[in-house]
Backbone atoms as SQL, in Angstrom:
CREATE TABLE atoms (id INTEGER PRIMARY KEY, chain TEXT, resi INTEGER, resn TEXT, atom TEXT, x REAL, y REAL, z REAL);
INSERT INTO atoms VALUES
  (1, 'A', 1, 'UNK', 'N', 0.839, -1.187, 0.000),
  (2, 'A', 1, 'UNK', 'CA', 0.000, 0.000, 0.000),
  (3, 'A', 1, 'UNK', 'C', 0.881, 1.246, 0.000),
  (4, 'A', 2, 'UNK', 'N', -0.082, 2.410, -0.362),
  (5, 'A', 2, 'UNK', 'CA', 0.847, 3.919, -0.770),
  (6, 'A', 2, 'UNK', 'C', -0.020, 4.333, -0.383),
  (7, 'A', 3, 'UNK', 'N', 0.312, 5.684, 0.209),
  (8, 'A', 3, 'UNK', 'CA', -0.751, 7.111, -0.191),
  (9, 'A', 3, 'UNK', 'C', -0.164, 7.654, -1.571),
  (10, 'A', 4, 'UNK', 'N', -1.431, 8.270, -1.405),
  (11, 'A', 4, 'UNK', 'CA', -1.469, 9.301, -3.288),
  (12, 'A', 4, 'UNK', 'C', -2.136, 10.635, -3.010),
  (13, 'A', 5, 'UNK', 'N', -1.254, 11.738, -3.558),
  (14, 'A', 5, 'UNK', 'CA', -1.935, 12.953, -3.778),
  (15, 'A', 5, 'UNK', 'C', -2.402, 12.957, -4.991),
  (16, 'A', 6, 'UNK', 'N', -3.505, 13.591, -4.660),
  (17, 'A', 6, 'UNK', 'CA', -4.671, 13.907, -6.064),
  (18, 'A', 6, 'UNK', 'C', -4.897, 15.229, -6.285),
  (19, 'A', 7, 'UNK', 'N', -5.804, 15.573, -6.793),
  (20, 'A', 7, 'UNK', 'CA', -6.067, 16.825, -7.867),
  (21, 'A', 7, 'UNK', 'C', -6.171, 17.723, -7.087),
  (22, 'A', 8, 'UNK', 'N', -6.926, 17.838, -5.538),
  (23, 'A', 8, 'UNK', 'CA', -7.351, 19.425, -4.635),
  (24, 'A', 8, 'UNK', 'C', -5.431, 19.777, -4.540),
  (25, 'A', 9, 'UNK', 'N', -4.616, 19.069, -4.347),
  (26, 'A', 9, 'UNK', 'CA', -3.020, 19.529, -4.054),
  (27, 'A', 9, 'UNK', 'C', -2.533, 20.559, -5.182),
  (28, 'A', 10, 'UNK', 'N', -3.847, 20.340, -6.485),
  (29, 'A', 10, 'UNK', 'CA', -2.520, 21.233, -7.793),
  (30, 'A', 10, 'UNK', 'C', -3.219, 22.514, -7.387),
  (31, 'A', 11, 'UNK', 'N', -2.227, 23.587, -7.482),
  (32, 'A', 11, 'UNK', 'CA', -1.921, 24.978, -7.602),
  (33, 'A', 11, 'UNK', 'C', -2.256, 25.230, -5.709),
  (34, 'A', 12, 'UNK', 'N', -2.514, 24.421, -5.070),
  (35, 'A', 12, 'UNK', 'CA', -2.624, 24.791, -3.451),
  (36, 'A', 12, 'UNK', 'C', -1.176, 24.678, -3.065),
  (37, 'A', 13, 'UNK', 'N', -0.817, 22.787, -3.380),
  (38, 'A', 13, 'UNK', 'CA', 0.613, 22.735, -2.431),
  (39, 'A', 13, 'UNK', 'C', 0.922, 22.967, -1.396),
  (40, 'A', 14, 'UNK', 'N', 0.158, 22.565, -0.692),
  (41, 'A', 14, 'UNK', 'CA', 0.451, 22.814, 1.413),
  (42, 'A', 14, 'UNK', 'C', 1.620, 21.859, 1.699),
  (43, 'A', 15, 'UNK', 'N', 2.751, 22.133, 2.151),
  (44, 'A', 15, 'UNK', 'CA', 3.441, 21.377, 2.657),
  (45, 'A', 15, 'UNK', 'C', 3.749, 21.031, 3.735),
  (46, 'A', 16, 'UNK', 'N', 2.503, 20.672, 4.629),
  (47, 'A', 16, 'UNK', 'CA', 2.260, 20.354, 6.024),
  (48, 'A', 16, 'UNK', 'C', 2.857, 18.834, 5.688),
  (49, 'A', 17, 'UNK', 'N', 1.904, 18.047, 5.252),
  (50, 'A', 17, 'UNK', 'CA', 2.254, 16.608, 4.698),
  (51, 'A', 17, 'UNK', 'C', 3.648, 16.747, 4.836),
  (52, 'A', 18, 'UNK', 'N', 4.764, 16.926, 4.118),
  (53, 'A', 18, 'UNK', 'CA', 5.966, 16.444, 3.770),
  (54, 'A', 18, 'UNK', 'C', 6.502, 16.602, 5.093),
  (55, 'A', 19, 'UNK', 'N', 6.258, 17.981, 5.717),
  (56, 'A', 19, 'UNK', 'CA', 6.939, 18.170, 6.724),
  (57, 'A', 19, 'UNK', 'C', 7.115, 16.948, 8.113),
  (58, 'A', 20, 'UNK', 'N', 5.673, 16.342, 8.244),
  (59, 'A', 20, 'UNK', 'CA', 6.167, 15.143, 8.878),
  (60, 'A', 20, 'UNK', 'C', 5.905, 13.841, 8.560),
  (61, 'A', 21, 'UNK', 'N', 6.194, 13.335, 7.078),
  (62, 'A', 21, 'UNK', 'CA', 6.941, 12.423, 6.433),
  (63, 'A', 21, 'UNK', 'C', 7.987, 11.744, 7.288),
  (64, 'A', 22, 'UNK', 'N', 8.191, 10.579, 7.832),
  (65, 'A', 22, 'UNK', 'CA', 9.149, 10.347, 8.570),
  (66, 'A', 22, 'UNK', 'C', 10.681, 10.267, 7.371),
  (67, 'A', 23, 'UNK', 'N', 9.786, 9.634, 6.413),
  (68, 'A', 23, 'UNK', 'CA', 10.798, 8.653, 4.942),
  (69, 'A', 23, 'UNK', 'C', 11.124, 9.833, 3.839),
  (70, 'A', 24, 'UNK', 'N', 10.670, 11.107, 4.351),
  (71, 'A', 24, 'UNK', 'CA', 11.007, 11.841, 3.063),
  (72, 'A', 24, 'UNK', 'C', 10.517, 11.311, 1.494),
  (73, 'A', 25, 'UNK', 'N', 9.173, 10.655, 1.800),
  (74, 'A', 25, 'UNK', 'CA', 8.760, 10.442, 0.506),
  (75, 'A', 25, 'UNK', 'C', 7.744, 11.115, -0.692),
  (76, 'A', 26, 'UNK', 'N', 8.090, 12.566, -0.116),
  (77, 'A', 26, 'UNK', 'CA', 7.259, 13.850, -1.270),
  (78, 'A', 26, 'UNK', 'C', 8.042, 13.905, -2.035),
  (79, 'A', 27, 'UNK', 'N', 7.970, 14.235, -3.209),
  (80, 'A', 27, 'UNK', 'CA', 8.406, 15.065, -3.935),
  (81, 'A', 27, 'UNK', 'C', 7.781, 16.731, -4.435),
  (82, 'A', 28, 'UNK', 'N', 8.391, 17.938, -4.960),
  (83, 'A', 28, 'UNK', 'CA', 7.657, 18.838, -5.074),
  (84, 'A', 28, 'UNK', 'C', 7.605, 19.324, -6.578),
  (85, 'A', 29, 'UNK', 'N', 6.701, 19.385, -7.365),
  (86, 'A', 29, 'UNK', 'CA', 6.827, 19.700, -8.883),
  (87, 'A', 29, 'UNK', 'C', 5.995, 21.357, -8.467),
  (88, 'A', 30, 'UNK', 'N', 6.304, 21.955, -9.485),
  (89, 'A', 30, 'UNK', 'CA', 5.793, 23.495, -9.242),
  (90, 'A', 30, 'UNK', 'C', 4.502, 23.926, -9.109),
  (91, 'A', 31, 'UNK', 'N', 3.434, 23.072, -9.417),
  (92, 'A', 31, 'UNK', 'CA', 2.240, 23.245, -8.504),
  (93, 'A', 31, 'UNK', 'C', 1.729, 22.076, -7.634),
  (94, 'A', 32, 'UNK', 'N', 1.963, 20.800, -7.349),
  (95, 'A', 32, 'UNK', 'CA', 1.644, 19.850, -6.519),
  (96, 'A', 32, 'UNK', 'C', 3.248, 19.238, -5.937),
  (97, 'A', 33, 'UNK', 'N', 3.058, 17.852, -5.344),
  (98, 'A', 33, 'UNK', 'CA', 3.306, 17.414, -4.524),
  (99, 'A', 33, 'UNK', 'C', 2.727, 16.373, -4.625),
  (100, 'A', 34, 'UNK', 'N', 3.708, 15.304, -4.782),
  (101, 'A', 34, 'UNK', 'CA', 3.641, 13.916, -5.087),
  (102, 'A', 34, 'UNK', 'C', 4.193, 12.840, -3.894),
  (103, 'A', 35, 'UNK', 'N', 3.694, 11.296, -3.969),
  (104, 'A', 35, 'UNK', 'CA', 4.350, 10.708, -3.022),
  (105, 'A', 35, 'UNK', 'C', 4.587, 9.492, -3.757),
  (106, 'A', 36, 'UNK', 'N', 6.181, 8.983, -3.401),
  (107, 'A', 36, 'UNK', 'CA', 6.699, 8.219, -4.043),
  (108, 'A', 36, 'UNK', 'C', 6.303, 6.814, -3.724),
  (109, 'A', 37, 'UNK', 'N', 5.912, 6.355, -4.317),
  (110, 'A', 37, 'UNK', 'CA', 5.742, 4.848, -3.685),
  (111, 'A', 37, 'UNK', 'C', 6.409, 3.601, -3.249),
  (112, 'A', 38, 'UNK', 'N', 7.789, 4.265, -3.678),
  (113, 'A', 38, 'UNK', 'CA', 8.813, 3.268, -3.513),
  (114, 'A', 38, 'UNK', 'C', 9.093, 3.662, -2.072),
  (115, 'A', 39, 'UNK', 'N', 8.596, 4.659, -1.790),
  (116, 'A', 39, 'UNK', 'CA', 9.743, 5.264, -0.224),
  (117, 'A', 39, 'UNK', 'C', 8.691, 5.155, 0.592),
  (118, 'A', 40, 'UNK', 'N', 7.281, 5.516, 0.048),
  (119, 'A', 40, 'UNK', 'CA', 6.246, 5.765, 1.453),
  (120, 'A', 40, 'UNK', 'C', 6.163, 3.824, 2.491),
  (121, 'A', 41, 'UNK', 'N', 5.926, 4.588, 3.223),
  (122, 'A', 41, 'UNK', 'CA', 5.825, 3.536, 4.391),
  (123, 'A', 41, 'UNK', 'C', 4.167, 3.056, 4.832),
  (124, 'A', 42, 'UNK', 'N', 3.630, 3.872, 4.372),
  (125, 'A', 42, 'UNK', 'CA', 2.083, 3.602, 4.843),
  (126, 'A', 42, 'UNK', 'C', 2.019, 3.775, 6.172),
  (127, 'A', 43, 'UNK', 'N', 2.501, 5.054, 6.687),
  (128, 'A', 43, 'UNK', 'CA', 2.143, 5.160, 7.862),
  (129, 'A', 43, 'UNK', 'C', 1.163, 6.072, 8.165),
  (130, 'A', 44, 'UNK', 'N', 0.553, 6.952, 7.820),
  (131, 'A', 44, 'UNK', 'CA', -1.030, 7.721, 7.535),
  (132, 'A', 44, 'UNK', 'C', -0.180, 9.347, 8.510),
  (133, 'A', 45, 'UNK', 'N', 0.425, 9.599, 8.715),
  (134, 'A', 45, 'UNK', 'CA', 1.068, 10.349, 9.038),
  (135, 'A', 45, 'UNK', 'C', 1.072, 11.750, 8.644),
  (136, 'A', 46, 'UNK', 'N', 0.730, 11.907, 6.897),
  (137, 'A', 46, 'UNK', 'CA', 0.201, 13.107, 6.374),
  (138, 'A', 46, 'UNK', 'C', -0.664, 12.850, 5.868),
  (139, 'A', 47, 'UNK', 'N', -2.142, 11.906, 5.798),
  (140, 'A', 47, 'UNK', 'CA', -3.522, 12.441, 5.740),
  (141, 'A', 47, 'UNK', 'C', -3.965, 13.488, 6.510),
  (142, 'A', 48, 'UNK', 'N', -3.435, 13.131, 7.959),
  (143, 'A', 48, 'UNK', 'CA', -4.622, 14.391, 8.721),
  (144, 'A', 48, 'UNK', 'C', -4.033, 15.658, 8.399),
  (145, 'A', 49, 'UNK', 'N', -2.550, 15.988, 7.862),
  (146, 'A', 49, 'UNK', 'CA', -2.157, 16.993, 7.865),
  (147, 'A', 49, 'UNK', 'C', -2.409, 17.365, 6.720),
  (148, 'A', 50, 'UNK', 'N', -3.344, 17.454, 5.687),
  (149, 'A', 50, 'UNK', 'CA', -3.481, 17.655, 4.538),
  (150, 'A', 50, 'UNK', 'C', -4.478, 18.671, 4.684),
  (151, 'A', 51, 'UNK', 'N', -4.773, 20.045, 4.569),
  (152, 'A', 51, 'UNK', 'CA', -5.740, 20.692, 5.064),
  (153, 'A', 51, 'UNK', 'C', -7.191, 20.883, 3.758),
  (154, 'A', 52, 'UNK', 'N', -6.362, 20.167, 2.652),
  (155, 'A', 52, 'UNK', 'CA', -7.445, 19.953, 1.385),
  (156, 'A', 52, 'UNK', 'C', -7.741, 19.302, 0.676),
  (157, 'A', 53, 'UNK', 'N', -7.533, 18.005, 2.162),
  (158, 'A', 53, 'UNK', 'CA', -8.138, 16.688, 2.096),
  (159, 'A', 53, 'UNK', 'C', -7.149, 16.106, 0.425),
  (160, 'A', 54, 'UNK', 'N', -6.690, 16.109, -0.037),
  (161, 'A', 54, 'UNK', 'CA', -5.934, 15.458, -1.337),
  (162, 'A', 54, 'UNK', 'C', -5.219, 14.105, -1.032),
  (163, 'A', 55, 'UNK', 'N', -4.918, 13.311, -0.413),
  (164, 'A', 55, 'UNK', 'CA', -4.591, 12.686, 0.245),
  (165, 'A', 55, 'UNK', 'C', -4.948, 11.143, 0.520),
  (166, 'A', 56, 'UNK', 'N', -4.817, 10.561, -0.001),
  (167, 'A', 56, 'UNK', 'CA', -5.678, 8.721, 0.043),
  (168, 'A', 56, 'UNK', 'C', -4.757, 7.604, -0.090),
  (169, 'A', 57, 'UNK', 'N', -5.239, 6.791, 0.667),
  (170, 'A', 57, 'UNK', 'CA', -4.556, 5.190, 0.463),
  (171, 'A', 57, 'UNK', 'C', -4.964, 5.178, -0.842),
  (172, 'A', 58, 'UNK', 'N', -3.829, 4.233, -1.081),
  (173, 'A', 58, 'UNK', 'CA', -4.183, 3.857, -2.634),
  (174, 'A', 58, 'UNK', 'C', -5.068, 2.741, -2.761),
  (175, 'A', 59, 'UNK', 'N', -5.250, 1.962, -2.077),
  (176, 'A', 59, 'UNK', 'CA', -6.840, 0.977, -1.373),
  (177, 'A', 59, 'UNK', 'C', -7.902, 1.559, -1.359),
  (178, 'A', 60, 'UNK', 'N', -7.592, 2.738, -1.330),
  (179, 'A', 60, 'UNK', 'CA', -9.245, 3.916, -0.836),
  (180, 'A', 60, 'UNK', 'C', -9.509, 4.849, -1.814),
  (181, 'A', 61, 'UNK', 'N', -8.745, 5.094, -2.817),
  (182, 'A', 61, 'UNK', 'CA', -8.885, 6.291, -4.060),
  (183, 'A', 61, 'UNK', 'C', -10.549, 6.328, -4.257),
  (184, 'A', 62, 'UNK', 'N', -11.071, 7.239, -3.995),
  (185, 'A', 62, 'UNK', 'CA', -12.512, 7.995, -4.975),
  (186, 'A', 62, 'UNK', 'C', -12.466, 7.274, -6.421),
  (187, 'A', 63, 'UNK', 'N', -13.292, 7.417, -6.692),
  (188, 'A', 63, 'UNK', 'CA', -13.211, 6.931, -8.372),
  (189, 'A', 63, 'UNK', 'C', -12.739, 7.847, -9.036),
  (190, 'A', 64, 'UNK', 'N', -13.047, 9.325, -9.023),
  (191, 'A', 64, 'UNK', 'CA', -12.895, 10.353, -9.639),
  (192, 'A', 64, 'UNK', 'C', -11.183, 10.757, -9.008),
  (193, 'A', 65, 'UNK', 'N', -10.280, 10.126, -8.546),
  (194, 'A', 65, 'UNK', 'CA', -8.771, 9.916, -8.340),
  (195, 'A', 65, 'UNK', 'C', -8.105, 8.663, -8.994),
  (196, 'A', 66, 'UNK', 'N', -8.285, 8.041, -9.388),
  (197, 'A', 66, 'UNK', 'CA', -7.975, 6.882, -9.615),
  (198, 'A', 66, 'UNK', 'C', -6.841, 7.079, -10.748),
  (199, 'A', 67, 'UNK', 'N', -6.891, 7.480, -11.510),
  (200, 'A', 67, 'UNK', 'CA', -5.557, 7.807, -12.659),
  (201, 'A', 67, 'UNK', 'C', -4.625, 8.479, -11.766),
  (202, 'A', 68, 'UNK', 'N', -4.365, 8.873, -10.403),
  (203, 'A', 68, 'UNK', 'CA', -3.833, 9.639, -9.448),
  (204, 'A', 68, 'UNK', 'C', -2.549, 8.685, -9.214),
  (205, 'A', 69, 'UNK', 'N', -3.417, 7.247, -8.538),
  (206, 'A', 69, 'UNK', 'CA', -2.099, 6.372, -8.424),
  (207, 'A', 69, 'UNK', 'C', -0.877, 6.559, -9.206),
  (208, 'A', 70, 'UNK', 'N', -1.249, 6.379, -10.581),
  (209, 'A', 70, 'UNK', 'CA', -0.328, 5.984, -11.651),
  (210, 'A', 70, 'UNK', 'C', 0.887, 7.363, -11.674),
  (211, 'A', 71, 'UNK', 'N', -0.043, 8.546, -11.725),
  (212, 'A', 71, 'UNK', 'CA', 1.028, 10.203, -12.025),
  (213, 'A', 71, 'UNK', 'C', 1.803, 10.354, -10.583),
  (214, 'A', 72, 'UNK', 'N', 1.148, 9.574, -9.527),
  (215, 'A', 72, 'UNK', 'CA', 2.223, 10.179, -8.770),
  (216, 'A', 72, 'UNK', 'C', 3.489, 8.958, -8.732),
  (217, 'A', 73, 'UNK', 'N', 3.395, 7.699, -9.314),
  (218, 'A', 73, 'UNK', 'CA', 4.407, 6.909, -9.324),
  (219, 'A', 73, 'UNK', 'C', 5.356, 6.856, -10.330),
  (220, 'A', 74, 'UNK', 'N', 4.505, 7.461, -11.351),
  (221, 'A', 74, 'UNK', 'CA', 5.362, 8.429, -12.262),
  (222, 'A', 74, 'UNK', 'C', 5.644, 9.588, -12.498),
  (223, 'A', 75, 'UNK', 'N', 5.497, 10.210, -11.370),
  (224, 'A', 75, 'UNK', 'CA', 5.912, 11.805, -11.892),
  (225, 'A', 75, 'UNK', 'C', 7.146, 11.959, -11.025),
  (226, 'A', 76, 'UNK', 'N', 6.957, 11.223, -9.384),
  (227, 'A', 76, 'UNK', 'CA', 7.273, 11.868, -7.985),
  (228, 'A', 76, 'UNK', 'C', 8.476, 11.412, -8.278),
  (229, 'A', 77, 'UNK', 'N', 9.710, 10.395, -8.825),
  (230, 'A', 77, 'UNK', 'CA', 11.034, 10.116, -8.830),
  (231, 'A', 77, 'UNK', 'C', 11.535, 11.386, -9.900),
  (232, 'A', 78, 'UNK', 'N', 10.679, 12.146, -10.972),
  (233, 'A', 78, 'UNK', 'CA', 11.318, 12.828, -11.568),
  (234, 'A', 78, 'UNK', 'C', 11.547, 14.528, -10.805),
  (235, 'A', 79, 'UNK', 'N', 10.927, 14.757, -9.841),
  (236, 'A', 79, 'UNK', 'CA', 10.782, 16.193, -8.795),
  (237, 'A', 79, 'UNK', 'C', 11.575, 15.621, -7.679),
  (238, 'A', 80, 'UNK', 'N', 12.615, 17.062, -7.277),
  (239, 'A', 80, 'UNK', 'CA', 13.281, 16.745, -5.771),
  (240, 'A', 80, 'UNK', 'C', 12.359, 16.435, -4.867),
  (241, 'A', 81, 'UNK', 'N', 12.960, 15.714, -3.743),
  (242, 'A', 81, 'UNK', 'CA', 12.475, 15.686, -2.233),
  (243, 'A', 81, 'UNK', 'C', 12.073, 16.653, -1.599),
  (244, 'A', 82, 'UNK', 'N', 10.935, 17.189, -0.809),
  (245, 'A', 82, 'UNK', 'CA', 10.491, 18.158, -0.184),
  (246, 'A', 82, 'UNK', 'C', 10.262, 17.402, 1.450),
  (247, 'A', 83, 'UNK', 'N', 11.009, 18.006, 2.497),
  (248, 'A', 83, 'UNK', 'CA', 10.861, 17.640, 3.709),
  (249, 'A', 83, 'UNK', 'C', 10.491, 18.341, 4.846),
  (250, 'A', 84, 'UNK', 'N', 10.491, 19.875, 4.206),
  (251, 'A', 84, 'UNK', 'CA', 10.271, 20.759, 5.059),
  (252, 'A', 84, 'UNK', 'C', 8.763, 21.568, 5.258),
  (253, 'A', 85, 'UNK', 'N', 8.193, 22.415, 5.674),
  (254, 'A', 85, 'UNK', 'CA', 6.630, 22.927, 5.581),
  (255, 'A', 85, 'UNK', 'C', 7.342, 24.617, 4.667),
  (256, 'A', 86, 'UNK', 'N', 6.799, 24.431, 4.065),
  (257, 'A', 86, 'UNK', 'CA', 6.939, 25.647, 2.995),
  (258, 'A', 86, 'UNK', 'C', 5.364, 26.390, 3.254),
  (259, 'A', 87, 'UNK', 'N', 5.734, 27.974, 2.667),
  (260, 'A', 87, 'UNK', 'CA', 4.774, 28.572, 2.272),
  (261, 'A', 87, 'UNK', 'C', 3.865, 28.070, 1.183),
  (262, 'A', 88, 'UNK', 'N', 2.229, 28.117, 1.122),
  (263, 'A', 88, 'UNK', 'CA', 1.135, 26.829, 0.195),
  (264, 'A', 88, 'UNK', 'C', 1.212, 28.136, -0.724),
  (265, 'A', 89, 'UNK', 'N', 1.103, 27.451, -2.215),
  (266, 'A', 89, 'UNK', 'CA', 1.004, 27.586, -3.213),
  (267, 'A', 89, 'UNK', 'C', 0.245, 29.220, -3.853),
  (268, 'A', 90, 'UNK', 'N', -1.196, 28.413, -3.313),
  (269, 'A', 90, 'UNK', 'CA', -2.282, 29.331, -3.580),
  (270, 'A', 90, 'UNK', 'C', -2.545, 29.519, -5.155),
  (271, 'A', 91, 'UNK', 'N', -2.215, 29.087, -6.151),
  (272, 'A', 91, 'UNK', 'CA', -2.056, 29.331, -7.543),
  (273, 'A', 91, 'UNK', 'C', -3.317, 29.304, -8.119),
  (274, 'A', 92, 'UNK', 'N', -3.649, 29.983, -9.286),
  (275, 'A', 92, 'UNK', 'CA', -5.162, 30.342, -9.526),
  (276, 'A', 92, 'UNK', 'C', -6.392, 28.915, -9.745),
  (277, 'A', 93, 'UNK', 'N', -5.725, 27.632, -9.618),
  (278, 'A', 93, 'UNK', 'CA', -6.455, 26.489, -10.000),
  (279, 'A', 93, 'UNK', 'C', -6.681, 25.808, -8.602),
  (280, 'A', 94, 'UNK', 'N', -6.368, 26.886, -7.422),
  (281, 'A', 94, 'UNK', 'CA', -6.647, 26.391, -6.215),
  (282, 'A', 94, 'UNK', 'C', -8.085, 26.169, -5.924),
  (283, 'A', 95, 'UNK', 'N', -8.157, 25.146, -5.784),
  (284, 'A', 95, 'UNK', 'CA', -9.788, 24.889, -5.506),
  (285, 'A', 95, 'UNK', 'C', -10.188, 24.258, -3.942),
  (286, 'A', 96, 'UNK', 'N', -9.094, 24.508, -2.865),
  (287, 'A', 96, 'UNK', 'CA', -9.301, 23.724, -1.813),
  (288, 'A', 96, 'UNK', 'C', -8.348, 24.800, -0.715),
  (289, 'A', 97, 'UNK', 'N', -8.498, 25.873, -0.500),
  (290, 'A', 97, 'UNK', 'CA', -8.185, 26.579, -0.090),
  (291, 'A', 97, 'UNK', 'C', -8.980, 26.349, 1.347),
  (292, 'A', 98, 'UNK', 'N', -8.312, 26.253, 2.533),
  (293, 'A', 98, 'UNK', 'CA', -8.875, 25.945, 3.783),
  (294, 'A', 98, 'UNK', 'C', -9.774, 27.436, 4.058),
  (295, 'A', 99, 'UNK', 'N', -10.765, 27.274, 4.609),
  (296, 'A', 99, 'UNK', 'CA', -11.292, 28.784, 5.440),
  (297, 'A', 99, 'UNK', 'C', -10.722, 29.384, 6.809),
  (298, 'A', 100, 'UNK', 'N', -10.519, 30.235, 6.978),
  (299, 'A', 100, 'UNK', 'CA', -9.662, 30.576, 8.288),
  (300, 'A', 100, 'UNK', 'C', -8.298, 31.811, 7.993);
């Protein structure tokens, strides 16, 4: 099993998730944030920290995520490692912008 970021992550990019990643298994492309599947551990560790919900076992994908698996196992080895909490994205295709 993996987690997978899906579609609410493009142009938001919160990097709460990576930050406590134990395995360092994000990667960061310039509007999302991917998780590698070779490195994740399945430890659920950045679901709750996901504030726009993007975030799923790969056992549990929505239907409307499901091509998700595949881009982040192919995208996330080609983007550096992200381990730290960065400033979120906000980019105009943000559609999951927390309230507050």
């Amino acid at each position: 099993m993996t987690y997978v970021v899906t579609e609410p992550c493009v142009d938001c990019k919160y990097t709460d998730c990576a930050a406590v990643c134990p395995v360092e298994a994000f990667h960061e492309a310039p509007d999302i944030l991917y998780i590698n599947a070779d490195t994740c551990i399945d430890c659920d560790a950045c679901v709750p920290e996901c504030p726009v919900e993007a975030i799923f076992a790969d056992t549990g994908l929505p239907e409307q995520y499901q091509d998700w698996l595949d881009k982040n196992i192919a995208e996330a080895p080609n983007y550096p490692v992200i381990s730290q909490k960065q400033p979120a994205l906000f980019g105009p295709n943000c559609k999951g912008q927390p309230e507050g």
